[in-house]
MARBA-3410 file (N, C-alpha, C, O; in Angstrom, 1 decimal):
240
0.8,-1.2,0.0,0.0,0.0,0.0,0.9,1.3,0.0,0.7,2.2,-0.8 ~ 1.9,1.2,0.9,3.1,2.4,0.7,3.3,2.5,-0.4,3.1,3.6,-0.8 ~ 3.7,1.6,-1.4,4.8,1.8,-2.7,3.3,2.1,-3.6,3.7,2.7,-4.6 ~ 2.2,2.0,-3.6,1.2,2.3,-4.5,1.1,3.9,-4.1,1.2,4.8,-4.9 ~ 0.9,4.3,-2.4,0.8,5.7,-2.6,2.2,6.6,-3.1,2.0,7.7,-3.7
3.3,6.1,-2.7,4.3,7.1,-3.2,4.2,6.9,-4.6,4.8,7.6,-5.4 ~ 3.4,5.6,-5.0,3.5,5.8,-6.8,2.9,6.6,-7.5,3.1,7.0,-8.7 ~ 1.8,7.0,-6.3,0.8,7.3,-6.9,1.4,9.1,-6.7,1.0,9.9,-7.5 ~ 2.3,9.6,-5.8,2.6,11.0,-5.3,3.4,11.5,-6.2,3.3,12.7,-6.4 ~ 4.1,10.8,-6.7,5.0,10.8,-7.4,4.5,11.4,-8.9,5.0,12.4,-9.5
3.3,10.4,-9.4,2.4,10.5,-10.6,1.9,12.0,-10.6,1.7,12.7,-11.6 ~ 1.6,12.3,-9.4,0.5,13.9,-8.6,1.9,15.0,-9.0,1.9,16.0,-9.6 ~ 2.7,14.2,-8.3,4.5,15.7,-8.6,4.9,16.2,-9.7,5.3,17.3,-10.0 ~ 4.8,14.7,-10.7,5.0,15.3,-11.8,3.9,15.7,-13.0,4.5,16.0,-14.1 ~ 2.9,15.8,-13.0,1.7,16.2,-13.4,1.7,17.9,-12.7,1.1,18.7,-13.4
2.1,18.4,-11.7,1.9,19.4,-11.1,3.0,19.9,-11.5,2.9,21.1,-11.9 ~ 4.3,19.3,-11.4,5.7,19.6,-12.0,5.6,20.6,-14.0,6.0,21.6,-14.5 ~ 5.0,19.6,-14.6,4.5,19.5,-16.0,3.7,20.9,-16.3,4.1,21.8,-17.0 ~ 2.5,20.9,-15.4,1.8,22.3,-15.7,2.5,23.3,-15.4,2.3,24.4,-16.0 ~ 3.5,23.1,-14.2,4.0,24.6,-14.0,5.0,25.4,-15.1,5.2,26.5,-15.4
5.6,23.7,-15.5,6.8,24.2,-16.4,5.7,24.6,-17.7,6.4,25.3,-18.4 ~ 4.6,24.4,-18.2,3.6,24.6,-19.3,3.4,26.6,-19.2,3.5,27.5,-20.0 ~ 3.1,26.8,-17.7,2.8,27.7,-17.9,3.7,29.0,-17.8,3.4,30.1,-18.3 ~ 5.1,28.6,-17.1,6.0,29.4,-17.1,6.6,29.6,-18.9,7.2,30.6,-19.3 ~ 6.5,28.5,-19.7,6.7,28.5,-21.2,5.9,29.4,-22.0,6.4,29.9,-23.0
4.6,29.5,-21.5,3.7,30.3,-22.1,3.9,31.3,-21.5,3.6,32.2,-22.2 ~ 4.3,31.7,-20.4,4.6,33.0,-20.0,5.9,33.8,-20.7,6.2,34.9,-21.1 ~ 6.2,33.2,-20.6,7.8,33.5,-21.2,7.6,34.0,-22.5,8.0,35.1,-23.0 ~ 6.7,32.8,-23.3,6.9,32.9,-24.9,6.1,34.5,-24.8,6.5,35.5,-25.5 ~ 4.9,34.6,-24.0,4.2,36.1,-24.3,4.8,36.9,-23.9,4.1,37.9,-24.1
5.8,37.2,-23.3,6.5,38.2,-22.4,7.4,38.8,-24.0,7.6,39.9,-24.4 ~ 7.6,38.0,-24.4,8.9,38.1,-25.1,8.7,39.5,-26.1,9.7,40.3,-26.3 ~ 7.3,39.7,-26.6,7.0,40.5,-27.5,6.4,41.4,-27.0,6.1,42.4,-27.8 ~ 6.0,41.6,-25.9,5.7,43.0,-24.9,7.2,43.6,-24.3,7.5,44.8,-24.3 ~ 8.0,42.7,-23.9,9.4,43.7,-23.2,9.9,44.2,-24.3,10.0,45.4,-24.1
10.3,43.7,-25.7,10.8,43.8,-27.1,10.6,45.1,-27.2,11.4,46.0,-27.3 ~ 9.4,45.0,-27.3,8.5,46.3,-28.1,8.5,47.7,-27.2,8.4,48.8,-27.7 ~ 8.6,47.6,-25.7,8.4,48.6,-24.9,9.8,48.3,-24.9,10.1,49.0,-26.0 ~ 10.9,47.8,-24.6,11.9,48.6,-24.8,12.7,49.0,-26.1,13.7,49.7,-26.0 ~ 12.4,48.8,-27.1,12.4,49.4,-28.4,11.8,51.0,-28.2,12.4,52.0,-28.6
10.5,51.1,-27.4,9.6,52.0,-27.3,10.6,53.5,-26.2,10.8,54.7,-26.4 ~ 11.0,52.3,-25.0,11.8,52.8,-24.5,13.5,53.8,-24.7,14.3,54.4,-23.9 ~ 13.4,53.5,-25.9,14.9,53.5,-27.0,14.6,54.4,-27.5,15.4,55.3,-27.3 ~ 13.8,54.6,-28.2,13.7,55.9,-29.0,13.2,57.4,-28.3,13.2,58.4,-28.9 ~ 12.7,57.2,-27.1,12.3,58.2,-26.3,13.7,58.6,-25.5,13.9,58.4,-24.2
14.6,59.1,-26.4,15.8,59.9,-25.8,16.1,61.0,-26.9,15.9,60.9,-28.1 ~ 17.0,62.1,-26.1,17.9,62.6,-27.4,18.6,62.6,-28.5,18.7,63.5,-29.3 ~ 19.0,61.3,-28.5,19.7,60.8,-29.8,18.7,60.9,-30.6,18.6,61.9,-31.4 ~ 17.3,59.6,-30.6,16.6,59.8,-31.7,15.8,61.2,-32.1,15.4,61.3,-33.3 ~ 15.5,62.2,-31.2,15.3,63.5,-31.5,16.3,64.4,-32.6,16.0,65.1,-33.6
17.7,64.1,-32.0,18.7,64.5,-33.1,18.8,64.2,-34.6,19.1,64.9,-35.6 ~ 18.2,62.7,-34.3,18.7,62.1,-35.8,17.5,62.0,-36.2,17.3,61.0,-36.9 ~ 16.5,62.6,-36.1,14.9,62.5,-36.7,14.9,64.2,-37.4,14.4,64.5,-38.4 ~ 15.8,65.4,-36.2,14.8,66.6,-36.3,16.2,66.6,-37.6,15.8,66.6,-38.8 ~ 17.3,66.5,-37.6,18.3,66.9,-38.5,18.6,65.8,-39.8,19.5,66.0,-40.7
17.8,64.8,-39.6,17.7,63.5,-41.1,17.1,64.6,-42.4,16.4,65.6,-42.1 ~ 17.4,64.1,-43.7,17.2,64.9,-44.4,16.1,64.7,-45.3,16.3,63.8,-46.1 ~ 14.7,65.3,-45.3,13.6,65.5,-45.8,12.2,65.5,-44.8,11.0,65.5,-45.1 ~ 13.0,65.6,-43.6,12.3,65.7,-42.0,11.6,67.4,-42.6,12.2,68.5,-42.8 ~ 10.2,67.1,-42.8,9.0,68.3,-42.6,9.5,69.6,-41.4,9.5,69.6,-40.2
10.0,70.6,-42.5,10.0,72.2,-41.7,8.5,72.5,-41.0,7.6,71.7,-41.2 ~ 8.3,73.4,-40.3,7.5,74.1,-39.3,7.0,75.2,-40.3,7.8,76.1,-40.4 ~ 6.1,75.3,-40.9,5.3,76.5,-41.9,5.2,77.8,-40.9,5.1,79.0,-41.2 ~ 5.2,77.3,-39.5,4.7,78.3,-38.5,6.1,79.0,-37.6,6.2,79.8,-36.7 ~ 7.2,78.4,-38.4,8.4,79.2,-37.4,9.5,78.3,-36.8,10.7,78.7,-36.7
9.2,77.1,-36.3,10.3,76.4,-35.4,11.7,75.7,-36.7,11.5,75.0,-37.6 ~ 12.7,76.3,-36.3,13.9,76.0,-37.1,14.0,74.4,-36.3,13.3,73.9,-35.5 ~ 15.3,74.0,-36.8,15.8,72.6,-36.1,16.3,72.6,-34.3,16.1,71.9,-33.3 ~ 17.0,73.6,-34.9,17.5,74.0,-33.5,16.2,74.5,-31.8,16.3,74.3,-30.5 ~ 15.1,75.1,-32.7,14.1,74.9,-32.0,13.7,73.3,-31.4,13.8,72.9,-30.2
13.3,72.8,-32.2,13.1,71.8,-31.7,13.6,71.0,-31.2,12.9,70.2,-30.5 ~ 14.8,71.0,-31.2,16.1,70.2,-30.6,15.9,71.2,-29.3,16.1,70.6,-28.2 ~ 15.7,72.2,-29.2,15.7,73.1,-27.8,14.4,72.4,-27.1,14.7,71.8,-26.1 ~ 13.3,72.5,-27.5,11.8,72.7,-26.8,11.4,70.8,-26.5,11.0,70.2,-25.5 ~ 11.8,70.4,-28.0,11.2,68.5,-27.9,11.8,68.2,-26.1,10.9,68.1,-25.2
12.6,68.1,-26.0,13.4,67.2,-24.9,12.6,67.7,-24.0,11.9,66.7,-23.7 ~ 12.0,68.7,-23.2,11.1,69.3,-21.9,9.9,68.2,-22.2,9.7,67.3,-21.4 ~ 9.3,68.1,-23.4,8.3,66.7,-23.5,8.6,65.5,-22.8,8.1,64.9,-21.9 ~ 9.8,65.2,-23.8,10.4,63.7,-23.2,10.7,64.0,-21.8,10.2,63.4,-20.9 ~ 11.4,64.7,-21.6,11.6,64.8,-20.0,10.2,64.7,-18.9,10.0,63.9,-17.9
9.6,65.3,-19.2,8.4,65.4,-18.6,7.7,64.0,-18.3,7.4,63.5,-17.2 ~ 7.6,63.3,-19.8,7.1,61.7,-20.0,7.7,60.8,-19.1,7.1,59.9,-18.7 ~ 8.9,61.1,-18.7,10.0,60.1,-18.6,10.4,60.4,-16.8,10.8,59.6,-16.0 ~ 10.1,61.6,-16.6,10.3,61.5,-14.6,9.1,61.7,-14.0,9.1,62.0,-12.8 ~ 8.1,61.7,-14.7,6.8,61.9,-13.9,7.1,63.0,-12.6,7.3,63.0,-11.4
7.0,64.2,-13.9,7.1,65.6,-13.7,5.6,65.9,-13.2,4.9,65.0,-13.7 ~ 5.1,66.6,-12.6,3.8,67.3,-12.4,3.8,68.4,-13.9,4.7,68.8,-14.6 ~ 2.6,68.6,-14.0,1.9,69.2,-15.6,2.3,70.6,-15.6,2.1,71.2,-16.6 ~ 2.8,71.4,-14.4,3.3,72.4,-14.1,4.7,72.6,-14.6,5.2,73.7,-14.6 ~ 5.3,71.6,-14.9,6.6,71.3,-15.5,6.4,72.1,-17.1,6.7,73.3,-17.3
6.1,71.4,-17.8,5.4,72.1,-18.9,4.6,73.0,-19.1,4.8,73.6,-20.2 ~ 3.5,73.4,-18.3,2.5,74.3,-18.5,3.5,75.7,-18.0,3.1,76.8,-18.4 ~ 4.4,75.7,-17.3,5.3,77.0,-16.8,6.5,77.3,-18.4,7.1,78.3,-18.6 ~ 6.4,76.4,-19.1,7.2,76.7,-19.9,6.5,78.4,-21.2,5.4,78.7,-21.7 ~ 7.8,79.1,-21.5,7.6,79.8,-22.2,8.3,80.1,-23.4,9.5,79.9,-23.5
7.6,80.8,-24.5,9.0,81.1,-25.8,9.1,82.4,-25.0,8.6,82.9,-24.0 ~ 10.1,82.7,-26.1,11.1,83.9,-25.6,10.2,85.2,-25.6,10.4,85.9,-24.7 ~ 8.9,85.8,-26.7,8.2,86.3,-26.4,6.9,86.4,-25.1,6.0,87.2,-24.7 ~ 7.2,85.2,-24.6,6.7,85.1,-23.1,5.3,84.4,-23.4,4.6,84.4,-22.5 ~ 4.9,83.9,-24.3,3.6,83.6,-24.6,3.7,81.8,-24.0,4.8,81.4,-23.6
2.9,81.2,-24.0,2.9,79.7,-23.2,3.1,78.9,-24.2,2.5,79.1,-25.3 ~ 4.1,77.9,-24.1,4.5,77.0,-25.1,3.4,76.0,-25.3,3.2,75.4,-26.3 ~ 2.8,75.8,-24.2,1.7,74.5,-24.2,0.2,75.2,-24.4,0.1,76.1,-23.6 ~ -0.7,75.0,-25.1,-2.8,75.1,-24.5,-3.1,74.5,-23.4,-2.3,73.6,-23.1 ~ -4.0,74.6,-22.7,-4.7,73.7,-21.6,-5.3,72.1,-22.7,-5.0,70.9,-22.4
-5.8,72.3,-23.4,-5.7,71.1,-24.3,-3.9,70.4,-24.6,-3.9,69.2,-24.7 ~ -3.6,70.6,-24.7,-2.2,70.0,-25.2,-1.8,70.1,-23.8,-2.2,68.9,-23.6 ~ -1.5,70.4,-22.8,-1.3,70.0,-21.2,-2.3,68.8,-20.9,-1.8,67.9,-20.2 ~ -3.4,68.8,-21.3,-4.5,67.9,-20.9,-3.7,66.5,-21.4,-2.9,65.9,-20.7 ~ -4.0,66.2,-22.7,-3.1,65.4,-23.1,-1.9,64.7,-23.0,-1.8,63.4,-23.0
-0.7,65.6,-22.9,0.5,65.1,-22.4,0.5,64.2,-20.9,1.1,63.2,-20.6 ~ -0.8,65.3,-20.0,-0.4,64.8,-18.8,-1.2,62.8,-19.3,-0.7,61.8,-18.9 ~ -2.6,62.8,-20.2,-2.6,61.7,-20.4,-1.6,60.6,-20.8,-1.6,59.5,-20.4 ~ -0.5,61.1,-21.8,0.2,60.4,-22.3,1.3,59.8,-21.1,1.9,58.7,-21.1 ~ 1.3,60.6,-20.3,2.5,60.3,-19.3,2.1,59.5,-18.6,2.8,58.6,-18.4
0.6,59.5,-18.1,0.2,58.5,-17.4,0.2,56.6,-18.3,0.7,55.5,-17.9 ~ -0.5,56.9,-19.7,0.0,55.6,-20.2,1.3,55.0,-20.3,1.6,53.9,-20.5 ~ 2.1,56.2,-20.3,3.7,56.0,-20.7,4.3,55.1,-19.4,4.7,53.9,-19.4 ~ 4.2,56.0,-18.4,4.2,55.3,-16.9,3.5,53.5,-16.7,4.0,52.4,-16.5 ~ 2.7,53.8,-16.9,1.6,52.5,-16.6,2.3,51.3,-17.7,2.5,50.1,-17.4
2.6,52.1,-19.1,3.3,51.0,-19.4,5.2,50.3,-19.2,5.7,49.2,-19.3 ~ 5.6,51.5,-18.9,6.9,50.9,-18.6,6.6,50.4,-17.0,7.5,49.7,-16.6 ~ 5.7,50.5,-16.0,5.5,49.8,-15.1,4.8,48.3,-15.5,4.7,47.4,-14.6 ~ 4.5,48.1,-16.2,3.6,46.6,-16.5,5.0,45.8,-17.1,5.2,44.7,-16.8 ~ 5.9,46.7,-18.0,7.4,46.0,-18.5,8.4,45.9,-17.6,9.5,45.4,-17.8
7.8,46.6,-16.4,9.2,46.2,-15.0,8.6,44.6,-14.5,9.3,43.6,-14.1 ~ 7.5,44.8,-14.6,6.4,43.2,-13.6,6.8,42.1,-14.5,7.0,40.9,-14.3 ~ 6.9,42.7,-15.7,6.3,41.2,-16.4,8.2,40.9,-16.7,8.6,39.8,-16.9 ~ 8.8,41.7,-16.6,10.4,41.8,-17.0,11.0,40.9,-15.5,12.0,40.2,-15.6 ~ 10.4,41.0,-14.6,11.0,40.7,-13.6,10.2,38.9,-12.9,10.7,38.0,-12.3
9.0,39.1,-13.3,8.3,37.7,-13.9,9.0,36.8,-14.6,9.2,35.7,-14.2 ~ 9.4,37.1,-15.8,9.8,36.8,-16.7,11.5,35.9,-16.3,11.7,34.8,-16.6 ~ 12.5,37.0,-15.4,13.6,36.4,-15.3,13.0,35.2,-14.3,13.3,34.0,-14.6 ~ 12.4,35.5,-13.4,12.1,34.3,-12.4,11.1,33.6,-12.8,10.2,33.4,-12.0 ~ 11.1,33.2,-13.9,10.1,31.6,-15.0,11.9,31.0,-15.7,12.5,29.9,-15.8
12.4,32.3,-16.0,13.5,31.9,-17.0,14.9,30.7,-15.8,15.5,29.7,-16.0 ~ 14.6,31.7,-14.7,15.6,30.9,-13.5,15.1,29.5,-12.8,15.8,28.6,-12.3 ~ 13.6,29.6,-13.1,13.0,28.2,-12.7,13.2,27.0,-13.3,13.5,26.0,-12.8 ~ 13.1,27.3,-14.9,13.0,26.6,-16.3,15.0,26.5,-16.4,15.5,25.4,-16.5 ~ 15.8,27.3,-16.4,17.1,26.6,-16.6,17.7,26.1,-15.4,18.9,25.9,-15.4
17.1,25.9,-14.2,18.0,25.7,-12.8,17.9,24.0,-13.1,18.8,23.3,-12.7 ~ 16.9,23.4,-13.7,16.8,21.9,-13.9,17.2,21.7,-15.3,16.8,22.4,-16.2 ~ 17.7,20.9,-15.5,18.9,20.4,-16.8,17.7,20.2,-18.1,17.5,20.7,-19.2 ~ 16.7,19.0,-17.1,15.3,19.0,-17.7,14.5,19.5,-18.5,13.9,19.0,-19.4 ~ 14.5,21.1,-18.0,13.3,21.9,-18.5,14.6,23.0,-19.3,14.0,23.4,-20.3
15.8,23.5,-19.3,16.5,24.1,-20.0,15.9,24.3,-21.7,15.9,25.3,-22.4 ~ 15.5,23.0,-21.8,15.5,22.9,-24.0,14.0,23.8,-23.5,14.0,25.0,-23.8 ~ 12.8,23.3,-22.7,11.8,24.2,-22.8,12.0,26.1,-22.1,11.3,27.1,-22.5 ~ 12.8,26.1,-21.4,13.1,27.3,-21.6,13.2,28.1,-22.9,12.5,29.1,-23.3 ~ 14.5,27.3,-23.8,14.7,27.6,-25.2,13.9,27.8,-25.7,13.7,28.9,-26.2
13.3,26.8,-25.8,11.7,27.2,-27.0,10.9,28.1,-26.5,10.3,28.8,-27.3 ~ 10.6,28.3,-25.4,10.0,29.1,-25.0,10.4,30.7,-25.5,9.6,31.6,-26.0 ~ 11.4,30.7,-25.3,12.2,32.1,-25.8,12.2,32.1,-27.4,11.9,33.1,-28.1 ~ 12.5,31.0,-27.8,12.3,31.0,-29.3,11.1,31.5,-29.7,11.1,32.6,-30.2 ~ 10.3,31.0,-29.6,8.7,30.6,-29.8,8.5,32.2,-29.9,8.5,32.9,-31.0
8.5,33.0,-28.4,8.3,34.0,-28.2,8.8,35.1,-29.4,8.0,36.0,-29.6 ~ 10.1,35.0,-30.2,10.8,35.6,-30.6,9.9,35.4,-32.0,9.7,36.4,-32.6 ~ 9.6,34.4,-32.4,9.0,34.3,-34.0,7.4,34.4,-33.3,6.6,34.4,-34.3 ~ 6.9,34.5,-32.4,5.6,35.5,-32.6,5.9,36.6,-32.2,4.8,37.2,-31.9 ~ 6.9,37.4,-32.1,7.2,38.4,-32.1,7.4,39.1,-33.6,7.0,40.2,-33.9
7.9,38.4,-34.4,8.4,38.7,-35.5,7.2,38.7,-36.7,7.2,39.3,-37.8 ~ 6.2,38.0,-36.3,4.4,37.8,-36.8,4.0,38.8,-36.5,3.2,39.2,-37.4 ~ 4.1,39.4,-35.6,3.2,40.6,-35.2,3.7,41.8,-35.6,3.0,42.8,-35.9 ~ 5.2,41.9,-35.7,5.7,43.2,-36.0,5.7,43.5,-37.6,5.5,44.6,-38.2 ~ 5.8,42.2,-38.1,5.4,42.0,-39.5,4.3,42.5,-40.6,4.2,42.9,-41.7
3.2,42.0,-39.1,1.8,42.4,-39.7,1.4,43.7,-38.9,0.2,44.0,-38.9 ~ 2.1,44.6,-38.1,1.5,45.8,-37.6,2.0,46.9,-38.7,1.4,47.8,-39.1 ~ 3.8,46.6,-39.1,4.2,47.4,-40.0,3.6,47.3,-41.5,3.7,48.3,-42.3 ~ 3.1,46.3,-41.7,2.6,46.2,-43.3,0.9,46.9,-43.0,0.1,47.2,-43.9 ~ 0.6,47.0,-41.7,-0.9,47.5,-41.9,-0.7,48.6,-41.6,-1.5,49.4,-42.0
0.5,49.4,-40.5,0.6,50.7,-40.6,1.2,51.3,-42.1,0.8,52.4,-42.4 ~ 2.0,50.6,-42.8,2.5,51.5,-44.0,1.2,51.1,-45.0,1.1,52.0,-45.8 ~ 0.4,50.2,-45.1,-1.1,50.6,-45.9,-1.3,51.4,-45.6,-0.6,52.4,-45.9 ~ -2.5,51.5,-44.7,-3.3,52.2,-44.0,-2.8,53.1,-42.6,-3.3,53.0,-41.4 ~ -1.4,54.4,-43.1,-1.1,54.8,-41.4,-1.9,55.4,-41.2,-2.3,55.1,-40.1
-2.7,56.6,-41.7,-4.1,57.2,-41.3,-4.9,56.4,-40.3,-5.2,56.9,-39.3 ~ -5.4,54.9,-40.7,-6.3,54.5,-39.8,-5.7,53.6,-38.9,-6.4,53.3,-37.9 ~ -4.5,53.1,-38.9,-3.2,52.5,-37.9,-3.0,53.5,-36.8,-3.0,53.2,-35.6 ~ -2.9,54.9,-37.4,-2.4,56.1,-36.3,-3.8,56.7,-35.2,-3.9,57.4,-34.2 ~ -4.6,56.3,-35.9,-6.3,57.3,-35.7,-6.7,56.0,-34.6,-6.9,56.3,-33.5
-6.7,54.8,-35.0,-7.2,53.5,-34.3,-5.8,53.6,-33.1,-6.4,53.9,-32.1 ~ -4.6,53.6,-32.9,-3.7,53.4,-32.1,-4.6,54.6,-30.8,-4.9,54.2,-29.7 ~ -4.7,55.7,-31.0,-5.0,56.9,-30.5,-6.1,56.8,-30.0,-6.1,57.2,-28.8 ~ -7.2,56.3,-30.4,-8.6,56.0,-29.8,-8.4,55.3,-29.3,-9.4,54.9,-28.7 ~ -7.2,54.3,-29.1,-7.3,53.1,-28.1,-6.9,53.0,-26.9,-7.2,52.0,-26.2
-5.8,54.6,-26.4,-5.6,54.8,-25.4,-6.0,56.4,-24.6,-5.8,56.7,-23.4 ~ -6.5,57.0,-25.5,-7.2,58.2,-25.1,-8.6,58.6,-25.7,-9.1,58.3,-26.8 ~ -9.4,59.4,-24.6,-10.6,59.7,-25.1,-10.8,60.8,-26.1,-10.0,61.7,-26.5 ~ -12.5,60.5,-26.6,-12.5,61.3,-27.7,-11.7,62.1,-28.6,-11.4,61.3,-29.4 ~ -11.2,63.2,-29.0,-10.4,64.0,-29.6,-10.0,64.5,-29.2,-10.1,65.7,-29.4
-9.1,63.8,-28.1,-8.7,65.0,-27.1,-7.0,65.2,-27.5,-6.3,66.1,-27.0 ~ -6.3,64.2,-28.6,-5.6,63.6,-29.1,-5.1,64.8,-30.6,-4.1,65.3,-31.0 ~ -6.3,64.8,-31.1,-6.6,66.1,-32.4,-5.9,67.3,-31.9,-6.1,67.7,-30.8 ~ -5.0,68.0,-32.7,-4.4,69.3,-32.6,-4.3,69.9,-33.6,-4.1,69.2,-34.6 ~ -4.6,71.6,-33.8,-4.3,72.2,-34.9,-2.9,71.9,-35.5,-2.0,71.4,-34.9
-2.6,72.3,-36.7,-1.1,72.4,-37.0,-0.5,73.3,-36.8,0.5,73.4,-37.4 ~ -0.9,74.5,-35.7,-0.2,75.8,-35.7,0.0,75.5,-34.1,0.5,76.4,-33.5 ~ -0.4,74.1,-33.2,-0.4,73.9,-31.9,1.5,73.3,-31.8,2.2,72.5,-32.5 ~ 1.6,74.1,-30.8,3.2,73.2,-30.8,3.3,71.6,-30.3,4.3,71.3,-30.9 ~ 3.0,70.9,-29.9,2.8,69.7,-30.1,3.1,68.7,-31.6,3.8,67.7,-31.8
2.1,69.4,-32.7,2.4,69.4,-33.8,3.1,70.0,-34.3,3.1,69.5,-35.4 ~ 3.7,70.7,-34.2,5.3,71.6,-34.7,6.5,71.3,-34.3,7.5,71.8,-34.6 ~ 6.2,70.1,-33.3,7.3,69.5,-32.5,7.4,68.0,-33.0,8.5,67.5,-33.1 ~ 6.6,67.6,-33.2,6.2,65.8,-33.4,4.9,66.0,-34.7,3.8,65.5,-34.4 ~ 5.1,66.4,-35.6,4.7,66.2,-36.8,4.0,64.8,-37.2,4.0,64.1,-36.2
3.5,64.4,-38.1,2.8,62.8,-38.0,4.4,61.9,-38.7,5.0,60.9,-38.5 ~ 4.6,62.8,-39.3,6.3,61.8,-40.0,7.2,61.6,-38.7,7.9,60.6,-38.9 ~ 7.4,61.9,-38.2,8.0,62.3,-36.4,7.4,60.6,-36.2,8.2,59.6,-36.3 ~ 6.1,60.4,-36.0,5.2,59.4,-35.4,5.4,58.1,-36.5,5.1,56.9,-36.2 ~ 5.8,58.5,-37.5,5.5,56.9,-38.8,7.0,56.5,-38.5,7.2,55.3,-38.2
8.3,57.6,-38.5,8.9,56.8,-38.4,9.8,56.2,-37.1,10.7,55.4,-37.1 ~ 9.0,57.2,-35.9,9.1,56.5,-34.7,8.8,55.4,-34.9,9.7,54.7,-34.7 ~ 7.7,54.8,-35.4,7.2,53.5,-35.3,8.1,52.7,-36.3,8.5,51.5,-36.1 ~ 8.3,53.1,-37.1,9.4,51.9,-38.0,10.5,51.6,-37.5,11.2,50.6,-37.6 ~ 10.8,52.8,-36.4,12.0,52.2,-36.2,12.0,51.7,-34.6,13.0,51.4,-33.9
11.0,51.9,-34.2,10.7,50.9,-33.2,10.1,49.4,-33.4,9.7,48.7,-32.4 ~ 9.9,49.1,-34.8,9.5,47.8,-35.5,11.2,47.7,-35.5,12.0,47.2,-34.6 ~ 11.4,48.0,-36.1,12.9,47.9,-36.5,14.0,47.4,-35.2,14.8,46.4,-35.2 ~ 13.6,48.4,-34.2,14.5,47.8,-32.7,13.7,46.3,-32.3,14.5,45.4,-32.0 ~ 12.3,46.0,-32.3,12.2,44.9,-31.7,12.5,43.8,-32.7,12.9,42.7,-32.5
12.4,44.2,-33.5,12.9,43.0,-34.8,14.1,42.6,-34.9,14.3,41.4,-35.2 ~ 14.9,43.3,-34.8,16.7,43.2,-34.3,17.0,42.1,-32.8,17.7,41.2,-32.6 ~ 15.6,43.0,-31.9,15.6,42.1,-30.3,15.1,40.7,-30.7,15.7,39.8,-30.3 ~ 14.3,40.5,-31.3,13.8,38.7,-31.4,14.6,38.1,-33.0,14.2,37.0,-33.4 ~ 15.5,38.7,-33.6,16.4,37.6,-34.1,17.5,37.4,-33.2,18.1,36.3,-33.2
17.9,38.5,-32.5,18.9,37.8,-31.4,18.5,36.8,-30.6,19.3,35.8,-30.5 ~ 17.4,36.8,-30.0,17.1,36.0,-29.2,17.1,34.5,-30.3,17.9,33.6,-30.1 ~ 16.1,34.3,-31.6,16.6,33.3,-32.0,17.3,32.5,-32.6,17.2,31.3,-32.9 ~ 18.3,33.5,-32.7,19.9,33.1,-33.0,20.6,31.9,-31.4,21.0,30.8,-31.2 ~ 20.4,33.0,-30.7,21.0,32.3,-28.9,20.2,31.5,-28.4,20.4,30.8,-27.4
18.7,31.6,-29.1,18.0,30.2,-28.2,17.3,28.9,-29.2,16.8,27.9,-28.8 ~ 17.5,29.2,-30.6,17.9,27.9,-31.6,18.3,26.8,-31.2,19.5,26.7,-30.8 ~ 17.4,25.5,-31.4,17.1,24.8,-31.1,18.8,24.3,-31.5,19.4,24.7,-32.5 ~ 19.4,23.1,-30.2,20.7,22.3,-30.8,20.6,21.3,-30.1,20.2,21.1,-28.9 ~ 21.2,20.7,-31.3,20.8,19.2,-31.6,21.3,18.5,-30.4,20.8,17.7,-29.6
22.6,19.0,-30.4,23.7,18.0,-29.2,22.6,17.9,-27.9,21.9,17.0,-27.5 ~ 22.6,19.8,-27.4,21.7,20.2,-26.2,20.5,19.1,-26.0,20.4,18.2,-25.1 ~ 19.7,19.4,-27.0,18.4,19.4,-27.0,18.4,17.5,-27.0,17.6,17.0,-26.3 ~ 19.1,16.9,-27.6,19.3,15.3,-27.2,19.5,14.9,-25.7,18.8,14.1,-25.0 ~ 20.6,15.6,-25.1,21.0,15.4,-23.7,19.6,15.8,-22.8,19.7,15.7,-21.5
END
């Protein structure tokens, strides 16, 4: 009767053993294209790419006045703002040199929304980033589950590469309704809409925004062929 129940505990351990490593795999594999993409997202929200966006050559002038050097002056108070969870007084105190307010109460309204998604989302990419290494430390500490680690990372990396695939080929169709649908999906009504004479848009232009996004397609697409270069399936490994 002993040797039937430890047969039987044993049968219970590894059945329980099985799901966890199932679900840490699937955790993993979906992690893979949310950290990718927010740190790609993460990447381009500095100085550099401001530099090499406002001074690249066929980057849309300001009809209303802002030279390069403006924008290279005024853009970074945005990013900064986004990025230390500044109070809206940060920006709304800002002025041009004729003293007039760089921001509207609409364009303050807004940013302060953007900062809040911005926040919210690089906090969901600290959880799931830090999730993520402790499935990854679970899955290689046993010799066993290592190859499903692998795949798991793999996996993750080529549905990564499906998605970025099919979001860039439907933003460069359709970026009008890619950019209008992205915008209604994290702010209300038209609160999003600016004249073209509003600095917001004289700062970040919609070409500013197409090729932010290419080339944050671009950074995570770079991030998930590395990954399955280093987590490609091998033969020797994956036998042992």
């Amino acid at each position: 009767m002993d040797t039937a129940y430890q047969t039987s505990s044993n049968t219970s351990t590894k059945r329980s053993s099985s799901a966890l490593t199932a679900i840490l795999k699937t955790f993993v594999t979906l992690s893979v294209p949310i950290l990718l993409t927010l740190v790609s997202v993460r990447l381009i929200m500095s100085p550099l790419f401001l530099q090499l966006e406002y001074t690249r050559s066929g980057f849309p002038e300001d009809f209303y006045g802002f030279t390069t050097d403006d924008r290279l002056r005024y853009a970074p108070y945005a990013l900064d703002y986004l990025l230390t969870g500044a109070d809206i007084s940060y920006l709304g105190d800002l002025r041009f040199d004729d003293d007039t307010s760089m921001y509207s109460v609409p364009e303050l309204e807004h940013m302060r929304d953007v900062q809040t998604v911005t926040r919210t989302a690089f906090a969901l990419a600290l959880v799931i980033g830090l999730i993520t290494i402790a499935a990854a430390y679970f899955l290689w500490r046993a010799q066993s589950t290592r190859r499903d680690l692998r795949r798991a990372f793999f996996n993750g990396a080529v549905l990564t590469l499906g998605l970025i695939v099919a979001i860039v080929i439907t933003a460069v169709i359709g970026w009008d309704t890619f950019f209008t649908t992205f915008h209604r999906l994290f702010f209300t009504g038209d609160s999003w809409i600016f004249d073209y004479s509003d600095t917001l848009i004289r700062l970040f232009p919609e070409q500013f925004w197409f090729d932010a996004a290419l080339t944050i397609g671009a950074l995570t697409v770079s991030g998930a062929v590395a990954i399955l270069l280093i987590a490609r399936p091998r033969k020797t490994a994956d036998a042992a």
